[in-house]
Each structure stands twice: as C-alpha cells, then as structure tokens.
C-alpha positions as CSV (number, residue, x, y, z in Angstrom):
1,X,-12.2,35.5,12.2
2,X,-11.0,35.4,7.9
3,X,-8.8,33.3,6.7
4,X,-5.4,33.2,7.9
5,X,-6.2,34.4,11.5
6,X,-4.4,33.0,14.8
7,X,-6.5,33.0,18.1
8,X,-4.3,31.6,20.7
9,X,-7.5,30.8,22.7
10,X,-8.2,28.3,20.1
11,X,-5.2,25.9,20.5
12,X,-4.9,23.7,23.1
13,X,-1.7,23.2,24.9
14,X,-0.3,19.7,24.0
15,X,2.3,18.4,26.6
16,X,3.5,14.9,26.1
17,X,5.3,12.3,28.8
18,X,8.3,10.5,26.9
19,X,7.2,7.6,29.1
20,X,3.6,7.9,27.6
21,X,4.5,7.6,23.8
22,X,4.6,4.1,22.8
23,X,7.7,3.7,20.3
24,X,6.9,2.5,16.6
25,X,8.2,-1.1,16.2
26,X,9.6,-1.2,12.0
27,X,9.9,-4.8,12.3
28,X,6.4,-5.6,13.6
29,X,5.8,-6.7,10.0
30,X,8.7,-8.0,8.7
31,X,8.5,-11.9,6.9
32,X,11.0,-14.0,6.7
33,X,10.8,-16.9,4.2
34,X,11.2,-17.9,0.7
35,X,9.5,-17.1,-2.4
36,X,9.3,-19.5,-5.6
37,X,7.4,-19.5,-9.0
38,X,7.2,-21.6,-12.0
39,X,7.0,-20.7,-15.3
40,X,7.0,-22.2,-18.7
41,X,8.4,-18.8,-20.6
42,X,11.6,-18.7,-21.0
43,X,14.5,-15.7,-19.8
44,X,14.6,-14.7,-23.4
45,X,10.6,-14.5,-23.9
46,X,10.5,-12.4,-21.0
47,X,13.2,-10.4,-21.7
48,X,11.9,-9.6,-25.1
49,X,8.3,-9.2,-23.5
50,X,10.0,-6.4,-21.5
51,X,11.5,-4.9,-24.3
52,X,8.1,-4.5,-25.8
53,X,6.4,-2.8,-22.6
54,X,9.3,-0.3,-22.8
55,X,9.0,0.4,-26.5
56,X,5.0,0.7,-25.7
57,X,5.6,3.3,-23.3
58,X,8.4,5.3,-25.2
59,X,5.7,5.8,-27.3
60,X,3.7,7.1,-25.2
C-alpha cells in the first residue's frame, strides 16, 4: 500500500462500555496549604531587578 492508503481490514473495531472507562479525577493532585519565603531584597530592588530582565529581553 503508498502513502495515504485506507485498508479497512487493518483497523480494528473499538467499542467501549461507559461503565468500563474509569473517569479522570482533576483534583487527584490538588494541595492545599501555605507558601512563605524570606528575603532580604527589598520590593524596590526587585522591582528594579525586573525592570532590568525586561529591558535585557527588549533587546533581544
């Protein structure tokens, strides 16, 4: 067969049971908590650090 043929022969019939199929659970990983850091920079150092990253890729 080339490229781009069909052959029914070669697909298999797939049939599936609703009660079979196991459902996807989206809050089998969810985490519930608190996050906290310390840091010795200050909001304005890190704003301006952030300034800098931006002009470095405007550059770019």
């Amino acid at each position: 067969m080339g490229f781009g043929s069909y052959d029914e022969s070669e697909q298999q019939e797939q049939t599936t049971n609703d009660e079979d199929v196991e459902a996807v659970n989206v809050h089998e990983n969810d985490h519930h908590g608190e996050m906290s850091f310390e840091s010795d920079v200050s909001t304005d150092e890190l704003v301006s650090q952030l300034g800098s990253m931006k002009d470095d890729d405007a550059d770019e």
